[in-house]
C-alpha atoms as an extended CHARMM CRD file, in Angstrom:
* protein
*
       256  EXT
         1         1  UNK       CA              0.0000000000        0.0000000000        0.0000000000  PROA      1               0.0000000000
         2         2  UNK       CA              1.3260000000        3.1230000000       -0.9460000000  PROA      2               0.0000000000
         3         3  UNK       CA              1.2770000000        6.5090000000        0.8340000000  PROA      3               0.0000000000
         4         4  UNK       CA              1.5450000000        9.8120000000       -0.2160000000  PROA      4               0.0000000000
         5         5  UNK       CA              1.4780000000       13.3540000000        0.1350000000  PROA      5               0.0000000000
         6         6  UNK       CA             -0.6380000000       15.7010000000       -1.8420000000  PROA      6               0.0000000000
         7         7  UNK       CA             -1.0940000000       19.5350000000       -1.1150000000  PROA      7               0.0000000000
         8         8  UNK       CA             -4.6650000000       21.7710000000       -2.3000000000  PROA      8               0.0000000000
         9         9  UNK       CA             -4.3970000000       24.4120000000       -4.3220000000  PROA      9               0.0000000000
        10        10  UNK       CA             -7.4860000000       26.3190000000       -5.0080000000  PROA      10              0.0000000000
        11        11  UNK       CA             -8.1860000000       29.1970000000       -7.8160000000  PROA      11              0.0000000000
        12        12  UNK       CA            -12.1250000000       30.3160000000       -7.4040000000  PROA      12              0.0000000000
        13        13  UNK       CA            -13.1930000000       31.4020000000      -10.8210000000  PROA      13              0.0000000000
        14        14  UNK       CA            -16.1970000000       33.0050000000      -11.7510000000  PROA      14              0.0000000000
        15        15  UNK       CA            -17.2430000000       32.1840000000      -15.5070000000  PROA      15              0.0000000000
        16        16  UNK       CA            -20.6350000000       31.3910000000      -17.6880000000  PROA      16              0.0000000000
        17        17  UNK       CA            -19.2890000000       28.3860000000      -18.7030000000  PROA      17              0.0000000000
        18        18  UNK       CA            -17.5270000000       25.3370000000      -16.8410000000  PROA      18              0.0000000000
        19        19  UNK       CA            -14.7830000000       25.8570000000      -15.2090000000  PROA      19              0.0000000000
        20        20  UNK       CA            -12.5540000000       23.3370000000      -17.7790000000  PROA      20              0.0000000000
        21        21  UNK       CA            -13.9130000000       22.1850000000      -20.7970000000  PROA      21              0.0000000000
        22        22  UNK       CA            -15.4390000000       18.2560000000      -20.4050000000  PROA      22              0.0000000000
        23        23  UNK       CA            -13.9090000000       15.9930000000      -22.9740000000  PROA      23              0.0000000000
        24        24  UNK       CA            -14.6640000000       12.5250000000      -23.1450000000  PROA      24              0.0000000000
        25        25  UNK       CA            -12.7220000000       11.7270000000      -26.5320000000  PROA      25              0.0000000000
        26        26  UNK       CA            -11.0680000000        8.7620000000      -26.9210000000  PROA      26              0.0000000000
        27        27  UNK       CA             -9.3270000000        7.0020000000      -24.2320000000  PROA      27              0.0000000000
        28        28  UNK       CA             -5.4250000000        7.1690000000      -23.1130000000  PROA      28              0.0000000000
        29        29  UNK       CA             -4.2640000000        3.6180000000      -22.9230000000  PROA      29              0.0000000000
        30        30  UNK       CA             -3.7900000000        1.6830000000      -20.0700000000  PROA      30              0.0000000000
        31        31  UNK       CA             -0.0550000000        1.2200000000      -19.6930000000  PROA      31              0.0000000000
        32        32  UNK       CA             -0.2200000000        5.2900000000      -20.0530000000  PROA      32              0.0000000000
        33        33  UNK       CA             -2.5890000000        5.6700000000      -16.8980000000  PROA      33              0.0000000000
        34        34  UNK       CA             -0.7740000000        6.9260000000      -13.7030000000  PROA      34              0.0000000000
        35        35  UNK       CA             -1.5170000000        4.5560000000      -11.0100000000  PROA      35              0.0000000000
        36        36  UNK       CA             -3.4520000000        6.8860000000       -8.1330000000  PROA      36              0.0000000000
        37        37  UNK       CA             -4.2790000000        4.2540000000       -5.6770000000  PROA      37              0.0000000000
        38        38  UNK       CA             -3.2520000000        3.9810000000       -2.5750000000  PROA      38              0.0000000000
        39        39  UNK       CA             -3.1010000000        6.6800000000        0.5250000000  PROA      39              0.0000000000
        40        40  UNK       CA             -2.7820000000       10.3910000000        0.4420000000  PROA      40              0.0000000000
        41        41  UNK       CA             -2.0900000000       12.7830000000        3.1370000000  PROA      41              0.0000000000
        42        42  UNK       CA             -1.9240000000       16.7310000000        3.2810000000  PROA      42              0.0000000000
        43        43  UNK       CA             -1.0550000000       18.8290000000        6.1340000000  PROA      43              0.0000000000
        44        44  UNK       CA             -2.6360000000       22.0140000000        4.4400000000  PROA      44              0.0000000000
        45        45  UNK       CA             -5.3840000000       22.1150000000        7.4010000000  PROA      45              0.0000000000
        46        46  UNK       CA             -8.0160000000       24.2690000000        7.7940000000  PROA      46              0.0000000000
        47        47  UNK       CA             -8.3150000000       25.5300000000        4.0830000000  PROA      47              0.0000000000
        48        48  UNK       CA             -6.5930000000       25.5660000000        0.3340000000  PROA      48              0.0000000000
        49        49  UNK       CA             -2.8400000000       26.7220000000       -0.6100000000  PROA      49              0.0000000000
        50        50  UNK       CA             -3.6030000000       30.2810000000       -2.3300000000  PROA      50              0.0000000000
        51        51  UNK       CA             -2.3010000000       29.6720000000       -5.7410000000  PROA      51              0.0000000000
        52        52  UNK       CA              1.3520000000       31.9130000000       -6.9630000000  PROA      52              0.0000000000
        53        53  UNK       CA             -0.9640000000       34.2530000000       -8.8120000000  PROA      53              0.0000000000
        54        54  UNK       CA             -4.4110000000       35.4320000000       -9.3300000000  PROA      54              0.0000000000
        55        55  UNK       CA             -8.3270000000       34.7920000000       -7.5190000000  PROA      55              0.0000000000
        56        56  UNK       CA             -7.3830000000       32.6580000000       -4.3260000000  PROA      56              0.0000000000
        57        57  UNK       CA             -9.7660000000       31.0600000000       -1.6030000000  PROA      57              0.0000000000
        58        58  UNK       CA            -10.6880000000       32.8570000000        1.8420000000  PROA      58              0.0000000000
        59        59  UNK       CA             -7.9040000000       32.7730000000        3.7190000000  PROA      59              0.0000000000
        60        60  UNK       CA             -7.9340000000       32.3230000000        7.7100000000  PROA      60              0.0000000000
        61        61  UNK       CA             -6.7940000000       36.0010000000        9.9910000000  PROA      61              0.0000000000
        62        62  UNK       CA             -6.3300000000       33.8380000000       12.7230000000  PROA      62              0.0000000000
        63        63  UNK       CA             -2.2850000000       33.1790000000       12.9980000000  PROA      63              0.0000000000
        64        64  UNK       CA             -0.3060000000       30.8690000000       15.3000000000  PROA      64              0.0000000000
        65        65  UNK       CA              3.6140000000       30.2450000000       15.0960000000  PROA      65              0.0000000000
        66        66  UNK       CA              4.4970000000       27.2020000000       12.7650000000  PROA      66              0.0000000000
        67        67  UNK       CA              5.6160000000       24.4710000000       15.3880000000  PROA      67              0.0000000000
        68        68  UNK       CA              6.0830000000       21.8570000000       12.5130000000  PROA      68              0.0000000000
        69        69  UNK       CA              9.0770000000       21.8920000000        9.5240000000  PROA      69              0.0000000000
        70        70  UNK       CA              7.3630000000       21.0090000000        5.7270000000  PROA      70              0.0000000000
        71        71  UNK       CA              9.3090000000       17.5920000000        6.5610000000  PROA      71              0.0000000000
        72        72  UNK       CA              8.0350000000       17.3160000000       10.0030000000  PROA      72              0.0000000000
        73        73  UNK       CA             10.5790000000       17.8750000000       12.5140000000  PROA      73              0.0000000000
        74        74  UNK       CA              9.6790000000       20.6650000000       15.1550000000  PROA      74              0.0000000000
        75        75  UNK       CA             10.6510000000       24.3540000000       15.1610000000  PROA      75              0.0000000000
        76        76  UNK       CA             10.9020000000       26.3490000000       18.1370000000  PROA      76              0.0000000000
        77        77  UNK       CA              7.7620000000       28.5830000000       18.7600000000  PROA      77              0.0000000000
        78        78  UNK       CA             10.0020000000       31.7610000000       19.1830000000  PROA      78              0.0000000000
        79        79  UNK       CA             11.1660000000       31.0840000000       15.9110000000  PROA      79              0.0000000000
        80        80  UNK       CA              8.4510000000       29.6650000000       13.5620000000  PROA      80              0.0000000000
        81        81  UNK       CA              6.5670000000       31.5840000000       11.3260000000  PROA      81              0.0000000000
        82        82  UNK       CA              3.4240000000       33.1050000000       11.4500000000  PROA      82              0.0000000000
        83        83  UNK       CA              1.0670000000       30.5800000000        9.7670000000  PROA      83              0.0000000000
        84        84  UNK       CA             -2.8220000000       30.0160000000        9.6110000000  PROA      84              0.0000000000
        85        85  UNK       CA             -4.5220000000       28.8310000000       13.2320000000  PROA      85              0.0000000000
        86        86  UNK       CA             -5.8560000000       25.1890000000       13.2750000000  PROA      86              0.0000000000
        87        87  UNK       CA             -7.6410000000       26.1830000000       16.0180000000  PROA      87              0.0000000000
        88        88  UNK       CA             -9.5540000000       29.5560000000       15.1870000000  PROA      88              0.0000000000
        89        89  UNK       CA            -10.9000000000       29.9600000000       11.2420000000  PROA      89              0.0000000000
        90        90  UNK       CA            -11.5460000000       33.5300000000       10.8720000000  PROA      90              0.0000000000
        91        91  UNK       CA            -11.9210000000       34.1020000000        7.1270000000  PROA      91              0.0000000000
        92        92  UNK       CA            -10.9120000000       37.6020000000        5.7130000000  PROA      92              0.0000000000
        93        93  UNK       CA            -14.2560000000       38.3530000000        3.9960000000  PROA      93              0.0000000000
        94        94  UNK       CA            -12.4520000000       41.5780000000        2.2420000000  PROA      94              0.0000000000
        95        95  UNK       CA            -11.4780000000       39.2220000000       -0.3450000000  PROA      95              0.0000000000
        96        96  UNK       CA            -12.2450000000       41.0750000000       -3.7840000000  PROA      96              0.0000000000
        97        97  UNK       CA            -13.4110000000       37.7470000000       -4.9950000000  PROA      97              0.0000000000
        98        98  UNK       CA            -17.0780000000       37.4040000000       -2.7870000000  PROA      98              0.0000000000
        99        99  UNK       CA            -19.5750000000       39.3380000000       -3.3860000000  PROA      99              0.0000000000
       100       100  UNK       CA            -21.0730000000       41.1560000000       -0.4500000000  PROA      100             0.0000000000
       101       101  UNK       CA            -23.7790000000       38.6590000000        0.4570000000  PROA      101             0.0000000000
       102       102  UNK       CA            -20.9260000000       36.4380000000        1.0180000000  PROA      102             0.0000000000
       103       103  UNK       CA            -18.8920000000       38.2200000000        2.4820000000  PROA      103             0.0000000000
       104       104  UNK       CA            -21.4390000000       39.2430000000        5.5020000000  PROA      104             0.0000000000
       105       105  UNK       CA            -21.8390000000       35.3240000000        5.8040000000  PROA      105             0.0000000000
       106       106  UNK       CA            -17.8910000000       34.6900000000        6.2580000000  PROA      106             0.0000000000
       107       107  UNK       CA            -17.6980000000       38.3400000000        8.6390000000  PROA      107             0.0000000000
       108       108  UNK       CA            -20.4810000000       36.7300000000       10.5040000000  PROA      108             0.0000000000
       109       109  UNK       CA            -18.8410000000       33.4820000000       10.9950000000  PROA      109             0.0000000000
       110       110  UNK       CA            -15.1780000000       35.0100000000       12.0970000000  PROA      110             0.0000000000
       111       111  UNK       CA            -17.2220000000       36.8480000000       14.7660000000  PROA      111             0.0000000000
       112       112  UNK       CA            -18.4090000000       33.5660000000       16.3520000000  PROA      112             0.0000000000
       113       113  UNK       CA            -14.7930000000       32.2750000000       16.2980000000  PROA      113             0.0000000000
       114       114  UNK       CA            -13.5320000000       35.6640000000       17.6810000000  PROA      114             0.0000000000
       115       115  UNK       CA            -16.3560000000       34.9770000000       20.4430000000  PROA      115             0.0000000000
       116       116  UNK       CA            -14.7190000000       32.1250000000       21.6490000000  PROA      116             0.0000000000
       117       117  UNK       CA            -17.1920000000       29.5010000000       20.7630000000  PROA      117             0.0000000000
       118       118  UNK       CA            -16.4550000000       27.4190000000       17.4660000000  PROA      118             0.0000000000
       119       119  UNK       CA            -18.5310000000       28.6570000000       14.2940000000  PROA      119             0.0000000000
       120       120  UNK       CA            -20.6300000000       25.2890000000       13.1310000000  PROA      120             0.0000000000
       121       121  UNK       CA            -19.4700000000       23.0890000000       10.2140000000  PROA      121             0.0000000000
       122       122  UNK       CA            -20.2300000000       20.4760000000        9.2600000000  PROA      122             0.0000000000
       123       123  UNK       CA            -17.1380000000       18.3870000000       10.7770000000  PROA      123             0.0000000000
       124       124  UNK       CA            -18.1370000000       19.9710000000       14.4460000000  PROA      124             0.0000000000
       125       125  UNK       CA            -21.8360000000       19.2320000000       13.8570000000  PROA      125             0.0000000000
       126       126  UNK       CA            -21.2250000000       15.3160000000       12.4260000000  PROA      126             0.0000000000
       127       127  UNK       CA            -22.7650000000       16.3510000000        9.1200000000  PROA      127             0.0000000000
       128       128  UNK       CA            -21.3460000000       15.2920000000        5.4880000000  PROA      128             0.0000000000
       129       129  UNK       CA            -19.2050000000       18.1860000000        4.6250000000  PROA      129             0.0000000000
       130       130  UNK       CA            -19.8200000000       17.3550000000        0.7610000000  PROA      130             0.0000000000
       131       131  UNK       CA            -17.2480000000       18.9820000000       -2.2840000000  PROA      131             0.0000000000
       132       132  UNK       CA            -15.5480000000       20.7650000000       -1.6710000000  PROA      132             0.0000000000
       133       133  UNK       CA            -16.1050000000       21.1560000000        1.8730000000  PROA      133             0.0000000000
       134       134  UNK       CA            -14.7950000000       17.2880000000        2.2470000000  PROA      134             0.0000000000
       135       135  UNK       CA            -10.9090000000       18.0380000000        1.1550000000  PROA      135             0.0000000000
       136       136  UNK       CA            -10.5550000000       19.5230000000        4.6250000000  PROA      136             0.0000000000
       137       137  UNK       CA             -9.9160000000       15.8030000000        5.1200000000  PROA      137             0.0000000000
       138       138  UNK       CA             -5.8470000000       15.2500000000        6.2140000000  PROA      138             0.0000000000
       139       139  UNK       CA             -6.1830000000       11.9710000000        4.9190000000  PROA      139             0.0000000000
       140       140  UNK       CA             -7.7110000000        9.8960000000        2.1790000000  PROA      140             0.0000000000
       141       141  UNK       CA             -7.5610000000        6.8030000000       -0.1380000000  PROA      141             0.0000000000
       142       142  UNK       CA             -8.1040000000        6.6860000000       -3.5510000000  PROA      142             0.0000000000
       143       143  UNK       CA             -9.4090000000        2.7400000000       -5.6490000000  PROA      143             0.0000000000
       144       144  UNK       CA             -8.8550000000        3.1750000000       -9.0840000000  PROA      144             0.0000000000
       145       145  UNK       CA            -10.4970000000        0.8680000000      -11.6530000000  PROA      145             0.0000000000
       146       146  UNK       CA            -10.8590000000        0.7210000000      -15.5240000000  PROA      146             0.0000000000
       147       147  UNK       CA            -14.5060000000        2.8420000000      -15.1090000000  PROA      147             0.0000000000
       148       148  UNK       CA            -14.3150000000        4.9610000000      -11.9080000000  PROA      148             0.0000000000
       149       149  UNK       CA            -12.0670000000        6.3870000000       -8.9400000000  PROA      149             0.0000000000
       150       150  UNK       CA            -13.7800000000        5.5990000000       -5.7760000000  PROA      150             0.0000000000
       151       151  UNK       CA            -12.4700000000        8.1970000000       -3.0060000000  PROA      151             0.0000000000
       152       152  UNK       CA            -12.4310000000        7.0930000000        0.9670000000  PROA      152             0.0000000000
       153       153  UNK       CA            -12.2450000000       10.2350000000        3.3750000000  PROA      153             0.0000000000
       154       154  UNK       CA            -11.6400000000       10.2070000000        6.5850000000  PROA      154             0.0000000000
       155       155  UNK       CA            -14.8720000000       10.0350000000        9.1260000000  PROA      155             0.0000000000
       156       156  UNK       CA            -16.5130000000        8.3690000000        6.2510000000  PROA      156             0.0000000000
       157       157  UNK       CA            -17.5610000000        9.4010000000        3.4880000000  PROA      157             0.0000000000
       158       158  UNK       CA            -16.9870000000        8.5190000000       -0.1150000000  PROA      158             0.0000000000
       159       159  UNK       CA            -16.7740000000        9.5290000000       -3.6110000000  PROA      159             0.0000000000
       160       160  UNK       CA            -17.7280000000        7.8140000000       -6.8260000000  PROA      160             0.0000000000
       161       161  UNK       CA            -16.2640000000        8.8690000000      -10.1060000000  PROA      161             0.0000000000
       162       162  UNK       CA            -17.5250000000        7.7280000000      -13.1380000000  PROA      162             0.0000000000
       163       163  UNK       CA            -14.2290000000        6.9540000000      -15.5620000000  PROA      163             0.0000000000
       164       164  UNK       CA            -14.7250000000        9.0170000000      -19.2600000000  PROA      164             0.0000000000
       165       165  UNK       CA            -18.1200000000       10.0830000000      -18.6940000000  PROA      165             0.0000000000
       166       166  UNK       CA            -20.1820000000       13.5860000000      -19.2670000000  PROA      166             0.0000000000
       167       167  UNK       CA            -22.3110000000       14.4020000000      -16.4570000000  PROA      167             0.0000000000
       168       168  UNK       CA            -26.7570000000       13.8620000000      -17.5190000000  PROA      168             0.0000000000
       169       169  UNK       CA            -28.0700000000       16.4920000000      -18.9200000000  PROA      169             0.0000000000
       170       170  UNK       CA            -30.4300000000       16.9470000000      -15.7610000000  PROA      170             0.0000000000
       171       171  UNK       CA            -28.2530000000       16.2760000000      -12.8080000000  PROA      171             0.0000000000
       172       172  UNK       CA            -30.1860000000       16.0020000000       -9.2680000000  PROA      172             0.0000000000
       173       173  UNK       CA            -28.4010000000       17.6430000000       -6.6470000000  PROA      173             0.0000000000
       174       174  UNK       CA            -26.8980000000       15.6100000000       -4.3110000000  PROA      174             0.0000000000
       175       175  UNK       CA            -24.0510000000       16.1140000000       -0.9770000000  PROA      175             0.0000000000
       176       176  UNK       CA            -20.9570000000       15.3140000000       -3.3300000000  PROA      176             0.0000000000
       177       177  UNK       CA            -22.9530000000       16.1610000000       -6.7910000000  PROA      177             0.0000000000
       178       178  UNK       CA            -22.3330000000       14.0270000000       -9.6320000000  PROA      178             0.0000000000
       179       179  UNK       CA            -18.4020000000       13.4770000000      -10.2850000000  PROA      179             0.0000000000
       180       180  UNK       CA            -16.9610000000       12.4530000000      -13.6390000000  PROA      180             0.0000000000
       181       181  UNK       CA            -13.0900000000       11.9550000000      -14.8180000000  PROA      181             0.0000000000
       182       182  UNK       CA            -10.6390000000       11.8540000000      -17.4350000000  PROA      182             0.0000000000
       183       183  UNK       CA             -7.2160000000       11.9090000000      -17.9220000000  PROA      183             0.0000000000
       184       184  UNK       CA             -5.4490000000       14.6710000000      -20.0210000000  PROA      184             0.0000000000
       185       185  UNK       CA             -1.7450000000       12.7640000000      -20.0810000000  PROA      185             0.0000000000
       186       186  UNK       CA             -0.2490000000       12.2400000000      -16.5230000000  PROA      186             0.0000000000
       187       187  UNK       CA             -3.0220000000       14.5130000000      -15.2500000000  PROA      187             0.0000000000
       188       188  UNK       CA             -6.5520000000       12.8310000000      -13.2020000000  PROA      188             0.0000000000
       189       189  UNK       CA             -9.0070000000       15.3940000000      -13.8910000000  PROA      189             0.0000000000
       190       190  UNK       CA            -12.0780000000       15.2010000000      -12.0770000000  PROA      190             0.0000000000
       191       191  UNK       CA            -14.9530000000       17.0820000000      -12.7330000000  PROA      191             0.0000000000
       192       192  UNK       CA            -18.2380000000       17.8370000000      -10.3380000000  PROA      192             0.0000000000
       193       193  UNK       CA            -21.3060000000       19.6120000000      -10.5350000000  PROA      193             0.0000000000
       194       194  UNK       CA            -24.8310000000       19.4070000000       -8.7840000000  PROA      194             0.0000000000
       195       195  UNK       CA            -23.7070000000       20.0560000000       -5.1020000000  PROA      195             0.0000000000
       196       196  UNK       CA            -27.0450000000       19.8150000000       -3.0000000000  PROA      196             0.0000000000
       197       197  UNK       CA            -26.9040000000       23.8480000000       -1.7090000000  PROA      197             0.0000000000
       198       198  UNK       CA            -30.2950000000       23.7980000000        0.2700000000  PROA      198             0.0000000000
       199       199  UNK       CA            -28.9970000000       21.9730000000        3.5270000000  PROA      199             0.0000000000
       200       200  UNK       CA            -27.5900000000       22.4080000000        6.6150000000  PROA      200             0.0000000000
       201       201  UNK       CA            -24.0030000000       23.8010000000        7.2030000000  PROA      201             0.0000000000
       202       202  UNK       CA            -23.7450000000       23.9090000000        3.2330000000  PROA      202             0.0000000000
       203       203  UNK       CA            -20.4720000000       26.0970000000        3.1930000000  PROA      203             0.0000000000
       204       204  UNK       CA            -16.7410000000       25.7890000000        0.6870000000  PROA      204             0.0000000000
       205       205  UNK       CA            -14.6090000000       26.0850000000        3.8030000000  PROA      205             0.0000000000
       206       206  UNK       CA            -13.9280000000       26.1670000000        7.3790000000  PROA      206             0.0000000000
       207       207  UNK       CA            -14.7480000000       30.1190000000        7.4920000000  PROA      207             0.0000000000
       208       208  UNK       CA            -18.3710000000       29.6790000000        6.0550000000  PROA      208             0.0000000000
       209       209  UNK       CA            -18.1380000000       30.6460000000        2.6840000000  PROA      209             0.0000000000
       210       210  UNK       CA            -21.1720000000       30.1650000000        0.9250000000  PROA      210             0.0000000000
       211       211  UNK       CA            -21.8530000000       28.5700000000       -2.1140000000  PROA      211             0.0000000000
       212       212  UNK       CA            -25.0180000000       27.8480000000       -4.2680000000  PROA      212             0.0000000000
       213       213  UNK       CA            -26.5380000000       25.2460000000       -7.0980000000  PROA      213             0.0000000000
       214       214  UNK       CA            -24.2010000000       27.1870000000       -9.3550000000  PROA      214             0.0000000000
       215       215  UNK       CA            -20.8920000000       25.9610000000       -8.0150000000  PROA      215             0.0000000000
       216       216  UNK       CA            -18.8430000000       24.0990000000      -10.2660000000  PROA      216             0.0000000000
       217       217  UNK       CA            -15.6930000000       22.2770000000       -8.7350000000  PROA      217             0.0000000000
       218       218  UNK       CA            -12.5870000000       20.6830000000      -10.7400000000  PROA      218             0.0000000000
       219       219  UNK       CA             -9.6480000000       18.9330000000       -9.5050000000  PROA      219             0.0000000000
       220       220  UNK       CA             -6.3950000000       17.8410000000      -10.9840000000  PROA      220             0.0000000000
       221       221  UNK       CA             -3.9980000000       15.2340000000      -10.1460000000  PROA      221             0.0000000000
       222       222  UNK       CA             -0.7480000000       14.6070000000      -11.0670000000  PROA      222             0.0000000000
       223       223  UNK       CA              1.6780000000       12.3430000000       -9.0340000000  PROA      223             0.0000000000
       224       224  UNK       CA              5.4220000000       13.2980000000       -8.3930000000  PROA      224             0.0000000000
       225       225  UNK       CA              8.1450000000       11.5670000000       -6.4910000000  PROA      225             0.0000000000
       226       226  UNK       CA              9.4100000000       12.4690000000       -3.2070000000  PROA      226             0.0000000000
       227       227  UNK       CA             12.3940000000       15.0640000000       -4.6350000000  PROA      227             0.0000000000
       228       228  UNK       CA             10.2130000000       16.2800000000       -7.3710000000  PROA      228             0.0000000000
       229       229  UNK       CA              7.5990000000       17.4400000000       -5.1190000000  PROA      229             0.0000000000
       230       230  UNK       CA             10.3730000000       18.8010000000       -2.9260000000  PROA      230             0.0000000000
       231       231  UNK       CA             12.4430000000       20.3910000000       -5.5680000000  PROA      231             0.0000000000
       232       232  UNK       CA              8.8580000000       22.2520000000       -6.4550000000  PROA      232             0.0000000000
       233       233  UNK       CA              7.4580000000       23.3420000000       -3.2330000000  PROA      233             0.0000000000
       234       234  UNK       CA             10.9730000000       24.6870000000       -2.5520000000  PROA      234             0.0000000000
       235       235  UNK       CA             10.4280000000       26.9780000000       -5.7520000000  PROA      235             0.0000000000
       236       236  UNK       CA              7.3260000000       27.6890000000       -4.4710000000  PROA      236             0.0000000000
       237       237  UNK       CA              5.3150000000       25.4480000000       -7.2650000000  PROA      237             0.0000000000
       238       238  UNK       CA              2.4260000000       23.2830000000       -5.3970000000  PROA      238             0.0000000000
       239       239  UNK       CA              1.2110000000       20.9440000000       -8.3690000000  PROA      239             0.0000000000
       240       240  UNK       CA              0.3550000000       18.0320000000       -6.6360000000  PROA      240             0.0000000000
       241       241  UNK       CA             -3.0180000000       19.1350000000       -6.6560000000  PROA      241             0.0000000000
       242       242  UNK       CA             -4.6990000000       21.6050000000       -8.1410000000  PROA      242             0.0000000000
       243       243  UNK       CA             -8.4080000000       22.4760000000       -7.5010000000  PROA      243             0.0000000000
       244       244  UNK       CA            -10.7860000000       25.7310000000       -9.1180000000  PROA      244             0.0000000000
       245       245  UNK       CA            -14.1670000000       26.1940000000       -8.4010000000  PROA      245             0.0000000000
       246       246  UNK       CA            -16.8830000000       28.5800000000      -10.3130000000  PROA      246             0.0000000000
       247       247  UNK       CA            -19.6400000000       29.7810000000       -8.2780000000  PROA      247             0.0000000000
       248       248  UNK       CA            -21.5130000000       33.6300000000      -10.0270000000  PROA      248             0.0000000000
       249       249  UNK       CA            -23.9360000000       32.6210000000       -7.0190000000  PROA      249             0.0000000000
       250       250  UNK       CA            -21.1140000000       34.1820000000       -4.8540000000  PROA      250             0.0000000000
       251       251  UNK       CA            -18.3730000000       35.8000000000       -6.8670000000  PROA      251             0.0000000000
       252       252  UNK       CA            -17.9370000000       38.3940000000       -9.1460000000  PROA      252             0.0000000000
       253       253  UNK       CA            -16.5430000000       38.5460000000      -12.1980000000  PROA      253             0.0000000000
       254       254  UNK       CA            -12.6400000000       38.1150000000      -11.4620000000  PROA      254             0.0000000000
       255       255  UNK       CA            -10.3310000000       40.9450000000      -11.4740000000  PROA      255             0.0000000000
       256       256  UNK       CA             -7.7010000000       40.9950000000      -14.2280000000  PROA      256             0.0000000000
């Protein structure tokens, strides 16, 4: 059994049509197919890596000195860096990217925190956090067969993922909404739309951004060795992973 490290990166776009383009055309073959199974693990806890450039997620205002290296031996408190709070999620709603709606929701939901009682989510209220809520998760394991990905999260829940699919042309809205794949050369592309928005706790992150039946989520894949993925996060690159989700319910157009 393998085990690996991935790390999120999240872009939120805001565009009339899909986030990436769905292609289903013709099939790589199977010697070609990266082998994804086995265990992944990120440490990027509460929310997403901002990506090197342009629209990023919410990002937490709560900070706490780093006590852990990127390779996981210990720094000293007096000397780590300043780095996002695992403890308190206080999301800075001035982010150009929500529009005001939202950003009252994620204000509103910092002020709990800064109250000293823990905003609800759906991890403290032992609800389904559903996409992309769900890649909170430190830890998850990933089946691949011939016509789907299934996708074990900790606390137990699970993703199907139908293998060179298009989604149905009326898609009912469900927790992790319908999830399709494909592979565009060493890259798994997943694709999901029809997130269930009318529940409880239905929020993209731990600060309580809001989403609605609009949001459209992709993720990409791509495996790299141990010294690869090294080599790139020491350059600052963080391509293990890369997620972007399209929501006009609760973003403006992006800023060029």
């Amino acid at each position: 059994m393998h085990s690996r490290d991935f790390r999120l990166l999240a872009t939120l776009l805001v565009v009339a049509t899909p986030a990436f383009a769905q292609s289903t055309s013709g099939t790589q073959s199977a010697a070609s197919v990266p082998d994804f199974s086995g265990i992944w693990g990120h440490l990027s806890l509460p929310g997403f890596e901002p990506p090197l450039s342009g629209p990023g997620p919410v990002l937490n205002k709560s900070r706490t000195r780093q006590v852990v290296g990127g390779d996981g031996p210990p720094v000293p408190d007096t000397n780590g860096a300043l780095v996002s709070s695992i403890y308190q999620f206080v999301g800075d709603y001035s982010k150009p990217l929500l529009k005001p709606q939202a950003a009252e929701v994620v204000k509103k939901h910092g002020e709990i925190e800064l109250s000293g009682v823990p905003a609800p989510i759906p991890s403290n209220q032992c609800w389904p956090g559903g996409v992309p809520f769900v890649f909170w998760n430190i830890g998850m394991q990933m089946l691949q067969q011939p016509h789907q990905i299934t996708i074990l999260y900790s606390f137990g829940e699970v993703r199907h993922v139908r293998l060179n699919q298009s989604h149905p042309a009326q898609v009912t809205p469900s927790w992790n909404g319908d999830s399709v794949d494909h592979y565009e050369g060493d890259t798994l592309v997943l694709d999901t739309v029809g997130i269930k928005a009318d529940r409880p706790f239905a929020m993209i992150d731990m600060y309580g951004t809001p989403y609605t039946q609009a949001l459209h989520v992709v993720e990409r894949y791509r495996l790299l060795d141990y010294e690869a993925a090294k080599e790139a996060e020491e350059r600052g690159e963080k391509e293990n992973f890369r997620l972007a989700a399209s929501d006009a319910g609760f973003c403006p157009q992006p800023r060029l």
